[in-house]
MMTF fields as JSON, N, C-alpha, C and O atoms, coordinates in Angstrom:
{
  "mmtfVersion": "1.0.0",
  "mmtfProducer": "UNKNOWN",
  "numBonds": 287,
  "numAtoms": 288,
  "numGroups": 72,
  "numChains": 1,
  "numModels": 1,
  "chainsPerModel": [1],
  "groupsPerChain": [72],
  "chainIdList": ["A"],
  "bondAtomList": [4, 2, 8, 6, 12, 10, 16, 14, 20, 18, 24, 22, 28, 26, 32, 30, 36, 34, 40, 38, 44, 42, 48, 46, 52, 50, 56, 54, 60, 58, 64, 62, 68, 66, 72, 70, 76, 74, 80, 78, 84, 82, 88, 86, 92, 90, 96, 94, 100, 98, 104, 102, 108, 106, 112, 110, 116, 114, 120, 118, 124, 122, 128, 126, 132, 130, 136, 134, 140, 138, 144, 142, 148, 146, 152, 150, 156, 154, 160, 158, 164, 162, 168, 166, 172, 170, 176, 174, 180, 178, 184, 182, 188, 186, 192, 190, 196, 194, 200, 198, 204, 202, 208, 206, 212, 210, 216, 214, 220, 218, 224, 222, 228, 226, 232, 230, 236, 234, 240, 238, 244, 242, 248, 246, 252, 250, 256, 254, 260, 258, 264, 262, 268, 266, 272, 270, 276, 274, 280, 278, 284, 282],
  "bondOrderList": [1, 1, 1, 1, 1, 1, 1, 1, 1, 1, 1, 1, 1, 1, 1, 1, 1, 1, 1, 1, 1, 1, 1, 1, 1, 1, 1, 1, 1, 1, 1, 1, 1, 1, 1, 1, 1, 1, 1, 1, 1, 1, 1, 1, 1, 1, 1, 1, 1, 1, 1, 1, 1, 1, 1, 1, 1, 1, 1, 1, 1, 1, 1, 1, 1, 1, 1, 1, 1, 1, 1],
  "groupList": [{"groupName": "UNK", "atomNameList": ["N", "CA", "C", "O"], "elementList": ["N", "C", "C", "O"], "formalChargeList": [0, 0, 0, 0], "bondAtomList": [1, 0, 2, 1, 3, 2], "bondOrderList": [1, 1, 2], "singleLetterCode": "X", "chemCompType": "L-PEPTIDE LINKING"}],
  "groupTypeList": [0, 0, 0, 0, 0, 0, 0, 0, 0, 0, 0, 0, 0, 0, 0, 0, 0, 0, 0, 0, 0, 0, 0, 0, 0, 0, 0, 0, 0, 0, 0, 0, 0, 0, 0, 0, 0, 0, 0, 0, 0, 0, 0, 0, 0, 0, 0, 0, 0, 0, 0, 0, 0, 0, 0, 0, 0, 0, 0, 0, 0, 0, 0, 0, 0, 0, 0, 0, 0, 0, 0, 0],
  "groupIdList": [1, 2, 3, 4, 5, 6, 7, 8, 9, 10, 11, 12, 13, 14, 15, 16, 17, 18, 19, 20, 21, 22, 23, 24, 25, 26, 27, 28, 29, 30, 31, 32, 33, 34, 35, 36, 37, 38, 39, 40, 41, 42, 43, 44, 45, 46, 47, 48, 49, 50, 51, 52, 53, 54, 55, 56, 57, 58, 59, 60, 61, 62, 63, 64, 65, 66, 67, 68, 69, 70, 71, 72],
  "secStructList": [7, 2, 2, 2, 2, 2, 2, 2, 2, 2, 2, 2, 6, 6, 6, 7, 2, 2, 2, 2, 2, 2, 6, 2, 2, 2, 2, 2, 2, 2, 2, 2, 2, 2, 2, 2, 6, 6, 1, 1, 7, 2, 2, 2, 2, 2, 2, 6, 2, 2, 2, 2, 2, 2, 2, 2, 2, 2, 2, 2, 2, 6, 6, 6, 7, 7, 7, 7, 7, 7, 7, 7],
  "xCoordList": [43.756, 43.319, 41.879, 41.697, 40.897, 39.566, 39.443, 38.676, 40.053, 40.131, 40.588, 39.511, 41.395, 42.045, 40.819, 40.416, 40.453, 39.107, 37.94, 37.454, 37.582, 36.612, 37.065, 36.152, 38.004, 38.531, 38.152, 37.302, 38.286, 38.454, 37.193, 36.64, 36.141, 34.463, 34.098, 33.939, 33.928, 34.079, 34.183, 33.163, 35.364, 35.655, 35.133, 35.022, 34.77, 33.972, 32.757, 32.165, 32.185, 30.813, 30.254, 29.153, 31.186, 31.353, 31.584, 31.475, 32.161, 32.99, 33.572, 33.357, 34.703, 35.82, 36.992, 37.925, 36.996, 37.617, 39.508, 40.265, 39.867, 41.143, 41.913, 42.837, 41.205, 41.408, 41.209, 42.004, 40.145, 40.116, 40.962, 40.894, 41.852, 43.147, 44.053, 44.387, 44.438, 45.659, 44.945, 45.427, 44.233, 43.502, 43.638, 44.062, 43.335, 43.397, 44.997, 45.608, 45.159, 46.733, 47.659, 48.825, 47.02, 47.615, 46.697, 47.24, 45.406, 44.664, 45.473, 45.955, 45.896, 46.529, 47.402, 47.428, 48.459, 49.706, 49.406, 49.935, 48.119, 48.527, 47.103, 46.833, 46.405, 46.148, 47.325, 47.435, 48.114, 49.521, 50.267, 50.502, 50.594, 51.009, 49.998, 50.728, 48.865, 48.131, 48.391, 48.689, 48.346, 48.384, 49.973, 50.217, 50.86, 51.719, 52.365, 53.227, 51.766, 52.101, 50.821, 50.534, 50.155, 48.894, 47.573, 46.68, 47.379, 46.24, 45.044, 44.106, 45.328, 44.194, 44.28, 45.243, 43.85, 44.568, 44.438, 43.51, 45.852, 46.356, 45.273, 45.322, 44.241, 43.079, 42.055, 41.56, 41.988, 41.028, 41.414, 40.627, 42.721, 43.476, 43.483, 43.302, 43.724, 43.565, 41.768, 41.318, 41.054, 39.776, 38.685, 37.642, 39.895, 39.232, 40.207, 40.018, 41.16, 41.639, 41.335, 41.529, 40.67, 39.934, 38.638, 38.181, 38.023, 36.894, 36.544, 35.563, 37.938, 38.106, 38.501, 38.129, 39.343, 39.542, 38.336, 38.255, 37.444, 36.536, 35.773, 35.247, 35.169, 34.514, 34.905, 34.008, 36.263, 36.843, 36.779, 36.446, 37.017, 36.748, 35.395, 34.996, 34.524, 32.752, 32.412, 31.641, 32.971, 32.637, 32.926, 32.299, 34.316, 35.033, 34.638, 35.118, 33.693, 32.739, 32.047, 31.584, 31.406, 29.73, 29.965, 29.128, 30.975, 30.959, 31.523, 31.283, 32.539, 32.702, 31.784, 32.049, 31.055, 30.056, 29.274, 28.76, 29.16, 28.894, 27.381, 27.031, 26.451, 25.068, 24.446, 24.841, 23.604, 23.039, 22.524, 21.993, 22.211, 22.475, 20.64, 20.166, 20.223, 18.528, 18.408, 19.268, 17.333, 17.177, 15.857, 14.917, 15.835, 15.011, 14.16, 13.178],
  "yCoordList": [-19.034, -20.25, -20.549, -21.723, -19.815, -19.75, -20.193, -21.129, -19.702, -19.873, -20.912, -21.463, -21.699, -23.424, -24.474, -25.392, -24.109, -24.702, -24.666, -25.724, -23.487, -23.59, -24.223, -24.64, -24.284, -25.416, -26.303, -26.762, -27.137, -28.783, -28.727, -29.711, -27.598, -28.054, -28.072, -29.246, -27.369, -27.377, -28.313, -28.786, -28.851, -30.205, -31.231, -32.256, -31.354, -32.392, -32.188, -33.105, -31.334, -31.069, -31.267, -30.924, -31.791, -31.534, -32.675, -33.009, -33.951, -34.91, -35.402, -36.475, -34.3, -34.712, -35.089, -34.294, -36.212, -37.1, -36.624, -36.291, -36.765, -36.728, -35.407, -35.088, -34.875, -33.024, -32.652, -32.012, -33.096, -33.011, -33.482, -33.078, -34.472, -35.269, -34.021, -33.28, -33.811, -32.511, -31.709, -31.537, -31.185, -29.817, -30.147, -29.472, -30.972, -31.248, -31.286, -30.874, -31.706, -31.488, -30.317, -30.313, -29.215, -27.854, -27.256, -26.357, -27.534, -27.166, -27.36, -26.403, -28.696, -28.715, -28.019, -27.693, -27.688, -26.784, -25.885, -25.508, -25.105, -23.813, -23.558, -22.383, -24.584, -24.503, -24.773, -23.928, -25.485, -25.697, -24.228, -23.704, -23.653, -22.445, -21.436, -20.539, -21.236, -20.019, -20.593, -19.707, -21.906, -21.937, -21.534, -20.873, -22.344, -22.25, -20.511, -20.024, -19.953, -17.932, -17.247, -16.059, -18.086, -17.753, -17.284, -17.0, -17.176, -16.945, -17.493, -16.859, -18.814, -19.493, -20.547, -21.222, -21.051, -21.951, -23.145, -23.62, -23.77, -25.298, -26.437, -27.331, -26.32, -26.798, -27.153, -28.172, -25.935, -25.459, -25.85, -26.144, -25.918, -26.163, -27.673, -28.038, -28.424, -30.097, -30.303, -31.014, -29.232, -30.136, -29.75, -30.255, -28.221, -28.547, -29.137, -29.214, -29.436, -30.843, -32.072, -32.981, -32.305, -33.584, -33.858, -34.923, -32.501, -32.6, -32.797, -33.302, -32.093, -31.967, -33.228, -33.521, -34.179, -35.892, -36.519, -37.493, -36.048, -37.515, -37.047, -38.066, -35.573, -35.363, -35.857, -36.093, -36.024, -36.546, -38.385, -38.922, -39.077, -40.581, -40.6, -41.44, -39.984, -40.514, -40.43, -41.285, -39.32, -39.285, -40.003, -40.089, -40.571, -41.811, -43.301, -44.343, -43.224, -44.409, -44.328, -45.306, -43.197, -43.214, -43.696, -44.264, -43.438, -43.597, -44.829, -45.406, -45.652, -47.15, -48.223, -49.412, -47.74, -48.82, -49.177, -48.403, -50.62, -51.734, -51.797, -51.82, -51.823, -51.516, -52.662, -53.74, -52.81, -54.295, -54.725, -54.103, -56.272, -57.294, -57.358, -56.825, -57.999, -58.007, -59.441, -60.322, -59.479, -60.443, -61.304, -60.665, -62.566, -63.707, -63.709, -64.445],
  "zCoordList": [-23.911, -23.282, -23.668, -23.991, -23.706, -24.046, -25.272, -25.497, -26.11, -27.882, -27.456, -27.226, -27.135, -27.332, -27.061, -27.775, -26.033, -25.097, -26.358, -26.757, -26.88, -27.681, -29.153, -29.866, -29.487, -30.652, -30.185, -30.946, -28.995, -28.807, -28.665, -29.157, -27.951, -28.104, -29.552, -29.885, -30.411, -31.443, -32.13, -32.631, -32.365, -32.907, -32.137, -32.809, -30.994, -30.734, -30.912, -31.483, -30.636, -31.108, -32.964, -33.396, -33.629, -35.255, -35.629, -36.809, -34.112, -34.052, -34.939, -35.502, -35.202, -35.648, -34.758, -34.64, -34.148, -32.862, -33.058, -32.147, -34.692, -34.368, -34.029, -33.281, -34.812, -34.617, -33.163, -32.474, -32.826, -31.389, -30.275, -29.114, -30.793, -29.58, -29.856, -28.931, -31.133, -30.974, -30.496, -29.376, -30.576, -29.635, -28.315, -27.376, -28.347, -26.757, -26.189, -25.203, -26.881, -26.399, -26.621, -26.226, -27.342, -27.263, -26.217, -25.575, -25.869, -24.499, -23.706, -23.099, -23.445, -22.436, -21.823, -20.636, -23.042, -22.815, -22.271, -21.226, -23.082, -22.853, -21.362, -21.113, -20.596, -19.391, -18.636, -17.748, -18.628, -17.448, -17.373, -16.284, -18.544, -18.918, -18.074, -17.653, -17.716, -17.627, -16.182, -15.381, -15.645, -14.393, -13.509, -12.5, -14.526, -13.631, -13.736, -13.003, -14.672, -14.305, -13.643, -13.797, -12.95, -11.819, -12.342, -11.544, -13.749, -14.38, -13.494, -13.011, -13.416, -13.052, -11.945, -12.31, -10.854, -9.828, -10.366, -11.022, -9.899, -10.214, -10.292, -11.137, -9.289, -9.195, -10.305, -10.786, -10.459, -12.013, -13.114, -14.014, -13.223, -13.974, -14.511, -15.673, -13.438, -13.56, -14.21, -15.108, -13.185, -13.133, -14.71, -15.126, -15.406, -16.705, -18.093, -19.307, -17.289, -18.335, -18.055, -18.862, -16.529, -16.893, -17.439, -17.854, -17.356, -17.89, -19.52, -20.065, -20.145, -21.409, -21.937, -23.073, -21.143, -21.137, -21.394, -22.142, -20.85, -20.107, -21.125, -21.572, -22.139, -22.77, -24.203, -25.013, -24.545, -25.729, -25.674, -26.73, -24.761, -24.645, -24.707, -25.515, -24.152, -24.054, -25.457, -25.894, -26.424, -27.424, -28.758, -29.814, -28.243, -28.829, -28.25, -28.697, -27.19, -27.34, -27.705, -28.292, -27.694, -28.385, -29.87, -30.572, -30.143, -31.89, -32.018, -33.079, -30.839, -31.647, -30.653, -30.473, -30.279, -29.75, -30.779, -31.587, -30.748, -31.334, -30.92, -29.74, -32.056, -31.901, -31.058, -31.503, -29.987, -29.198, -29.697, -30.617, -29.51, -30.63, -29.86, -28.857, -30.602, -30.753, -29.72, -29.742, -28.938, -28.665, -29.293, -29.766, -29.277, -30.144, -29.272, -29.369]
}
């Protein structure tokens, strides 16, 4: 589970965005997996796949935001 987690930082940290959606989505698996055989509580579970969400979109705005336009 740790090794999955540190791929998707990794690749975002390198921002390579697409590599990082499949990572994230084998994170995912294999957090539901550690939770639902009690590794880790259900809780924890959600709250570091949302964290791992919200860290992959911020970083996929940062990169297509559209530079502010100058004012006259």
């Amino acid at each position: 589970m740790r090794e999955a987690i540190r791929d998707f930082n990794n690749s975002i940290l390198h921002g390579d965005l697409p590599k990082a959606a499949e990572q994230l989505k084998s994170a995912m698996r294999v957090i539901d997996r550690s939770a639902a055989k009690g590794v880790i509580h259900k809780n924890q579970a959600a709250r570091r796949k949302s964290t791992m969400t919200k860290r992959l979109l911020t970083k996929r705005a940062e990169t297509t935001k559209a530079p502010a336009a100058k004012k006259a």
